[in-house]
Structures are given as structure tokens and as C-alpha cells.
C-alpha positions in Angstrom: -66.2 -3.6 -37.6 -64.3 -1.1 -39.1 -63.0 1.2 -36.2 -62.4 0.5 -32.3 -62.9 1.1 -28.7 -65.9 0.1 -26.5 -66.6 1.2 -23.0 -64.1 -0.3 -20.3 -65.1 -3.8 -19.7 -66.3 -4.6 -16.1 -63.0 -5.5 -14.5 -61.5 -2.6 -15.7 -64.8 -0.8 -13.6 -64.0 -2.8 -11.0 -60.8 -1.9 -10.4 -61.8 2.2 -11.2 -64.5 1.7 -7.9 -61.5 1.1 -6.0 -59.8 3.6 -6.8 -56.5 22.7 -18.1 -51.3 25.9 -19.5 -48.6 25.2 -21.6 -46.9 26.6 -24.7 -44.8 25.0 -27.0 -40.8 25.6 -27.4 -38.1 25.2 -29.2 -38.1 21.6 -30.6 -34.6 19.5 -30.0 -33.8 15.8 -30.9 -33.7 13.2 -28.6 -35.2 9.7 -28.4 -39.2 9.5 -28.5 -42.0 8.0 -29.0 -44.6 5.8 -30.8 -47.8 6.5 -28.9 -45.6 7.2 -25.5 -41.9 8.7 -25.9 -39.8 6.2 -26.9 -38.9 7.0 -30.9 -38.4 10.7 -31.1 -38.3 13.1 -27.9 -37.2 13.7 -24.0 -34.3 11.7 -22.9 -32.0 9.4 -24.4 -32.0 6.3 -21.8 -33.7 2.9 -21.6 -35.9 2.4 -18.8 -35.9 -1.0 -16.9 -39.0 -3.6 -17.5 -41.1 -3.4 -14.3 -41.7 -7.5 -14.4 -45.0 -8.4 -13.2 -47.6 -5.5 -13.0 -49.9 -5.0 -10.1 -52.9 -2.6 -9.3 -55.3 -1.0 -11.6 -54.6 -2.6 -14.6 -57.5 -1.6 -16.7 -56.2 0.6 -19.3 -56.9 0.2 -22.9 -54.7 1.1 -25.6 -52.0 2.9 -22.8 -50.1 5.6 -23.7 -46.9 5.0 -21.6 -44.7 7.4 -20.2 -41.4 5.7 -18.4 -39.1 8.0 -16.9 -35.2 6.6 -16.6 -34.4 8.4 -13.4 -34.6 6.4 -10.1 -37.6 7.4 -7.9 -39.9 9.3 -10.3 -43.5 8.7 -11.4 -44.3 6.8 -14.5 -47.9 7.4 -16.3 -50.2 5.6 -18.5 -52.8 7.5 -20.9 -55.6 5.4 -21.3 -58.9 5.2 -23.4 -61.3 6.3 -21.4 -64.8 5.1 -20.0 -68.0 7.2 -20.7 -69.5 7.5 -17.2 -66.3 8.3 -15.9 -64.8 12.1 -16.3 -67.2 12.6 -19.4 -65.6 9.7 -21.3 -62.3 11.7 -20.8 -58.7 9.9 -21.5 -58.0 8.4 -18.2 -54.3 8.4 -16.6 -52.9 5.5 -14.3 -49.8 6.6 -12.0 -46.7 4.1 -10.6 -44.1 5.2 -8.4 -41.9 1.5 -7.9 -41.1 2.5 -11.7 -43.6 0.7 -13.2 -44.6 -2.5 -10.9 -47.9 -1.4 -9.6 -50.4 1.4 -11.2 -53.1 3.4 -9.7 -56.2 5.1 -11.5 -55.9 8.8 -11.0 -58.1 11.1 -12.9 -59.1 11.7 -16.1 -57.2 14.8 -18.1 -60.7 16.2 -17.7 -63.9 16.4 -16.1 -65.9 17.3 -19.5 -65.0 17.3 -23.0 -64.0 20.2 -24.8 -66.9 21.4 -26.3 -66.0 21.4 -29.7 -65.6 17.5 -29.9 -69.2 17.5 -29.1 -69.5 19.3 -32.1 -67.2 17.9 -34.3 -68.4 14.2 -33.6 -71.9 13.5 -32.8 -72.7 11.1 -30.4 -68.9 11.3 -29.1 -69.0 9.0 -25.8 -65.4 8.5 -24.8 -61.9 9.5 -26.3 -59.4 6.7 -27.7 -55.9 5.9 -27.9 -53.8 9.0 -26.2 -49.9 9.2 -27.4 -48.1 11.1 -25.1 -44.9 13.4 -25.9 -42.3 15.1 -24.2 -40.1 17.5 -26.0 -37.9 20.0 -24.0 -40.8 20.3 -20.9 -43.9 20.2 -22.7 -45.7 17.5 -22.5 -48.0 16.9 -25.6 -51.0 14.4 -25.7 -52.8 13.5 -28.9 -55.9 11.9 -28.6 -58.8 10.7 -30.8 -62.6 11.0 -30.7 -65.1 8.7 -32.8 -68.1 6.3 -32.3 -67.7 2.7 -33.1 -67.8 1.6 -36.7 -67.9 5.3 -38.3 -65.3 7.2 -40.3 -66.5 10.7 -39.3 -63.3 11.3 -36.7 -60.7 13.7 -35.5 -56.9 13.4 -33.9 -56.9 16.7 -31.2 -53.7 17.8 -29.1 -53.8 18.6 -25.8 -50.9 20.3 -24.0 -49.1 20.5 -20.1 -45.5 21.6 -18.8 -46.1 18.8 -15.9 -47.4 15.1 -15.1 -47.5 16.0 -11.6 -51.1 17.0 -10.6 -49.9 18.7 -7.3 -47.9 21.2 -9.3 -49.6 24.5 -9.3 -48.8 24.7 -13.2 -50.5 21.9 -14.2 -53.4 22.4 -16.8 -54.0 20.4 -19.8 -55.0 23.3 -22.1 -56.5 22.0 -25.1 -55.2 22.9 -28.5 -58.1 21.1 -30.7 -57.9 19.8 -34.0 -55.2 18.4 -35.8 -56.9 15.8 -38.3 -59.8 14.8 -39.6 -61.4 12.6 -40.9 -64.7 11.7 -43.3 -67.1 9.0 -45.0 -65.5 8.4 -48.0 -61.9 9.2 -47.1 -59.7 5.9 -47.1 -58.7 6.5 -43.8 -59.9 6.8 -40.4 -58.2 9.7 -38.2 -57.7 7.8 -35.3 -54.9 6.2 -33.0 -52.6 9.0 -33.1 -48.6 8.1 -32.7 -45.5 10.9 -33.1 -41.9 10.0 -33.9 -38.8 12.4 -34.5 -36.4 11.9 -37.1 -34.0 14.1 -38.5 -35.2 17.1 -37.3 -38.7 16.7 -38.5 -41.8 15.0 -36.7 -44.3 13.1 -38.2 -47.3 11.0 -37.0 -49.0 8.2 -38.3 -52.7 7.5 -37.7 -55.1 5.1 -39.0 -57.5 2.4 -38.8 -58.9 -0.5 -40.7 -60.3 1.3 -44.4 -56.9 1.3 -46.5 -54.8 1.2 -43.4 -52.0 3.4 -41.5 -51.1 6.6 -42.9 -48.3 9.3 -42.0 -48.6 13.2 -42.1 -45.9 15.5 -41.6 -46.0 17.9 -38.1 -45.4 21.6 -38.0 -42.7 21.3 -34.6 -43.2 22.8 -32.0 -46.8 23.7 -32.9 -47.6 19.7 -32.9 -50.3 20.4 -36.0 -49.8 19.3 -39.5 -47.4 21.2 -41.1 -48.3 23.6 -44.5 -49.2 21.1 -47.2 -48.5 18.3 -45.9 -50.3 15.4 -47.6 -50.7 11.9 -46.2 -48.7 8.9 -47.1 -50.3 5.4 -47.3 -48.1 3.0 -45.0 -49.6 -0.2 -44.2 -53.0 -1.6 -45.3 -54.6 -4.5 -45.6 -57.3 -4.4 -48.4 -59.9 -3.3 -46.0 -59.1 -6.2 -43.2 -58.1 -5.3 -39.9 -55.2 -2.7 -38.8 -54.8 -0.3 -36.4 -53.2 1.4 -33.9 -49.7 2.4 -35.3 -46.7 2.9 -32.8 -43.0 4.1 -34.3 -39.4 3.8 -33.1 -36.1 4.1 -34.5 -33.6 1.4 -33.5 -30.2 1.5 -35.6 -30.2 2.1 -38.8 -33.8 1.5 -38.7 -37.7 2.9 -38.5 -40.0 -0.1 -37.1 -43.7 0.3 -37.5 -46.0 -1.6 -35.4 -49.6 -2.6 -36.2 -52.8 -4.0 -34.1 -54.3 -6.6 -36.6 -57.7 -8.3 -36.3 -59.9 -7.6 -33.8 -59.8 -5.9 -30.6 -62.4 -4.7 -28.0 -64.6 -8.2 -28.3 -63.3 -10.2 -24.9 -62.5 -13.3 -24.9 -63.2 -13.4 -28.9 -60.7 -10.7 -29.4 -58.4 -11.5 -32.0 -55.8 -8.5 -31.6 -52.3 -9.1 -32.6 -48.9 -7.0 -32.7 -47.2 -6.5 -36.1 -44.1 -5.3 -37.5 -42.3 -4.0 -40.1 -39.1 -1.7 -41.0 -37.4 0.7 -43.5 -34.6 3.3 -43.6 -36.8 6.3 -43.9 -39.2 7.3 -40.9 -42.1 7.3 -43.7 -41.6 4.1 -46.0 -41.4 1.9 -47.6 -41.5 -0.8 -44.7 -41.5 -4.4 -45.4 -41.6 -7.0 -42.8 -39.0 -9.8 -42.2 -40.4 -11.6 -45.6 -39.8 -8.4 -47.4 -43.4 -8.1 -47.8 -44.1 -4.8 -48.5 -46.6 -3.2 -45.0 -49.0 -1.6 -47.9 -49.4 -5.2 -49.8 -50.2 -6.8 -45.9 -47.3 -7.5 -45.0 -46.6 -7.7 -41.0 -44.4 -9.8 -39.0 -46.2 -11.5 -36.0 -44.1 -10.0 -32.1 -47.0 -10.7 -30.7 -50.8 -12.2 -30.0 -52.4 -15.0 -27.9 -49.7 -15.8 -24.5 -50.3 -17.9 -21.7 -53.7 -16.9 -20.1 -54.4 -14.2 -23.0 -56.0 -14.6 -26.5 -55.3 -11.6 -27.8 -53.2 -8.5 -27.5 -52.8 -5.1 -29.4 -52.8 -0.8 -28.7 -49.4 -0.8 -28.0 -47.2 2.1 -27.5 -43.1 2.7 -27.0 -41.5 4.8 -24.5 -37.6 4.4 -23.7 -37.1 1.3 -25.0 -40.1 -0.6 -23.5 -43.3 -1.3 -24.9 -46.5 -1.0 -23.7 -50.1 -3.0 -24.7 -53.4 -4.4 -23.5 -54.2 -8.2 -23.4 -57.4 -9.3 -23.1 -57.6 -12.5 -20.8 -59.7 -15.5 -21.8 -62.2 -14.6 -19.0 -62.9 -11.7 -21.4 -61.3 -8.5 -18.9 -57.8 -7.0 -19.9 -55.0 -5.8 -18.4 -52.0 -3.5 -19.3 -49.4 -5.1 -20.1 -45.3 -3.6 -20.3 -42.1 -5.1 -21.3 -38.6 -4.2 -22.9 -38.0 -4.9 -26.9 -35.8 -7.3 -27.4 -33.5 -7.1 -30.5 -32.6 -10.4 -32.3 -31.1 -10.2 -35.5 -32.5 -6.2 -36.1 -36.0 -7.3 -35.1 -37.9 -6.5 -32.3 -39.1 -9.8 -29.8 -41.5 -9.8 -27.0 -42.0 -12.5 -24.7 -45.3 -11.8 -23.5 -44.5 -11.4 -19.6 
């Protein structure tokens, strides 16, 4: 089916039962993010791997946000789950740095009108990527219904996580993208990366594949122009989800292939490739180029899981769903290993 994202299976409802102002400034380098902030902005540290996660662990496609100083919060944006908030992006909360998570709110109580709008039958928003950059937090989101092209990529900013801080707001800055039926792309699955003074962000989903648009920084919309760049395809088959990070000399792209959102009989799988320019060419380790389907398997089925994918980076650790072979899923985080200049997850 040739886009993603289904309500929150029943675990994930389980687990919920138990359970808008900023304004942009100056832009400065620092390390980043691919759908969290791990490739481009905020700090320049690598946060520890939790090990094994506890709690509410029912968030698709998280948008991680690690912090690298001892004793404060980490957060997960999350697709959300229509009944809940208005189908709102959903946001999970550790304080042991990552070990256990706890469903907070959603970033809203309704949708912003215009989405409504924009998107007909809308239900809930997908795939948040989450950005700091000098104390503004910016969170890209995307709003479709299953299997259409008709889709857009909105920004929401905040100058705080924390919800007991009397400035926080998530003030909603709307569109950014779009997309359309006959367009070969689907504007979806938003992820930011920094290089060299400029910010880009890659988007995509199934169609021809991932594509890349330049930003306008510190506005976070597409800068004057700007026209996309094809980046990874697969001749119509499955790919999605794109997350970007800079390690040496290095950009690495990472891919969801296949299937997600089906259970049990998901097939979702993590992909990678590289080049020495944030926007292409990438190849994978074959030196298959990413627009001829190339994609080096880091990671799919492990141990009780068959299938894992929507990952995003923040300092150094990467963050993804798995969907268990009962057919629930659970958030998943570990470092990126290097091995020979490519990255290695174990699957923990």
C-alpha cells in the first residue's frame, strides 16, 4: 500500500489506558538530527544507550530526543492515535535517561484547523522529527490518510520540552510541503540534518522514493526555489521513512523498506546508504547507487520481532519501532555502532 500509518495497535492502547509560543533565532552548527537531533543541531555529545526499555512502549515511528546531561528528561514524538488528543502526535517522557517511558500528552488537544482542510478525512498525524537549534525546539510532522498521495509536512514550534514551564506552547507554523496525485513523491516522514551551514530535509514515501529539499534556517520552511532532489527509490516498491546523520567524512541515509503497520505480517526493515555530500549521490556498501535500490540491510526481523522500521537519530543513538510476532510493537533505542565506516545495530 503505497503510504503508512494505522491507528495504534491494541497494546499500544493498552498501555495509553494506564497512563500552543516560540520564535525562531539565529541558526548555529552543532550536531543534529535525522528525525530527532542527532545529525545537525543542539549539542555536540553522545548520549548513553538506556539498555532494556520499560513502560509505555507504544510509540510508532518515535521522534527521539536524548539529552547528554545527567538527570534531564528525554522525549519521544510519536504518531499518534485518532481517539486520543484528536489524532494528535503523542509524546512519551523518561527521566532514568532513557530506561523507562511514560505517555504524557499529545502536542494538542485538536488539530489545527487547516489540516482539516488541507487533508480530507485527516485522522491522525505521522512521523514527528524533532529539532533543537539554539532553544527552539522545532517539530515537523506529517498528515495523510492511508494509501493516498494528497499530503503535507507542517512545523510546529516551542522554546521548551518541559510542560510545567509557563512558556511552553507549541504554536503551530503550518505548511511546509505538499504533496499531490500525480507527483512522484509523497510529502510525508519528515527528517532535518545540518551541514555546512545549510539545513535540508528529506521526505518521502513509497512512489519514486526519498527526496531532499533545501530549508530557509531559522524559518524551518523551504527555502526560495528550492527544488527537490530524488535520493533513494525503489521503482515504486517499498521505502520510507528517511533519517540522516553525518559521521566522519560522511552523510548516511537511512530507509524503512517493505512493509510496516501490518503486525505480525509486517515486513519493515532499516537501510542504509552514504555519500560525501548531505544531498547525494549515496550508494550502499555494494556501491549500489540508493536511487537504483540500493540499501544495505542494519536492521529487520531480531529475536522475538519480525520486523522493524521509523527510525530516527539523536546524539549518537538511534531510535525505531519493532513489531513483535504477537502483532503489538514497541519502541525500540540503541547506540550506532561504527564498523569499518558503517553503521551496526544489534537489535537490543
Amino acid at each position: 500500500m503505497r503510504s503508512k500509518r494505522i491507528p495504534l495497535l491494541a497494546a499500544a492502547v493498552a498501555a495509553l489506558a494506564l497512563v500552543a509560543s516560540g520564535a525562531p533565532v539565529q541558526a548555529g552548527p552543532g550536531p543534529g538530527n535525522g528525525h530527532g537531533n542527532g545529525g545537525g543541531h543542539g549539542r555536540a555529545c553522545t548520549a548513553d544507550a538506556p539498555g532494556p526499555l520499560g513502560g509505555d512502549l507504544g510509540a510508532h515511528d518515535p521522534g527521539l530526543y536524548a539529552s547528554c546531561e545527567e538527570g534531564e528528561p528525554w522525549y519521544v514524538f510519536a504518531t499518534g492515535w485518532g481517539p486520543l488528543g484528536d489524532g494528535n502526535i503523542t509524546i512519551r517522557t523518561s527521566t532514568d535517561e532513557g530506561a523507562t517511558w511514560t505517555y504524557t500528552d499529545t502536542v494538542w488537544d485538536v488539530k489545527p484547523a487547516w489540516l482539516t482542510e488541507a487533508v480530507p478525512g485527516v485522522d491522525n498525524l505521522w512521523a514527528p522529527e524533532i529539532v533543537e537549534d539554539r532553544g527552539v525546539f522545532y517539530l515537523y510532522y506529517s498528515a495523510s490518510t492511508f494509501g493516498n498521495q494528497r499530503s503535507v509536512i507542517g512545523l510546529a514550534v516551542n522554546t521548551t520540552l518541559d510542560p510545567a514551564d509557563p512558556d511552553y506552547a507549541w504554536t503551530d507554523r503550518g505548511q511546509v510541503w505538499e504533496s499531490n496525485q500525480g507527483d512522484p513523491y509523497n510529502a510525508i516522514d519528515p527528517t532535518v540534518l545540518e551541514a555546512g551551514g545549510k539545513h535540508f530535509m528529506a521526505y518521502g514515501s513509497w512512489w519514486s522514493g526519498i527526496y531532499m529539499l533545501e530549508l530557509d534556517w531559522p524559518s524551518g520552511e523551504v527555502a526560495a526555489g528550492a527544488a527537490p532532489v530524488h535520493v533513494a527509490g525503489r521503482g515504486g516498491a517499498g521505502i520510507e521513512a528517511p533519517a540522516l546523520v553525518k559521521h566522519g567524512r560522511y552523510f548516511y541515509l537511512f530507509t524503512s523498506w517493505d512493509g510496516c503497520c501490518a503486525g505480525a505480517d509486517s515486513t519493515y526493515n532499516i537501510r542504509v546508504g552514504r555519500s560525501t555530500s548531505p544531498t547525494g549521490p549515496f550508494t550502499d556498501r555494494a556501491g549500489v547507487a540508493l536511487t537504483d535500490g540500493g540499501g544495505t540491510l542494519v536492521l529487520g526481523a531480531h529475536g522475538d520481532y519480525v520486523a522493524t522500521g521509523g527510525q530516527s537519530i539523536s546524539n549518537g543513538l538511534m531510535a525505531y519501532h519493532s513489531y513483535h510476532e504477537d502483532g503489538h510493537f514497541d519502541l525500540g533505542i540503541e547506540r550506532i555502532e561504527w564498523r569499518g565506516g558503517w553503521p551496526v545495530l544489534d537489535g537490543v
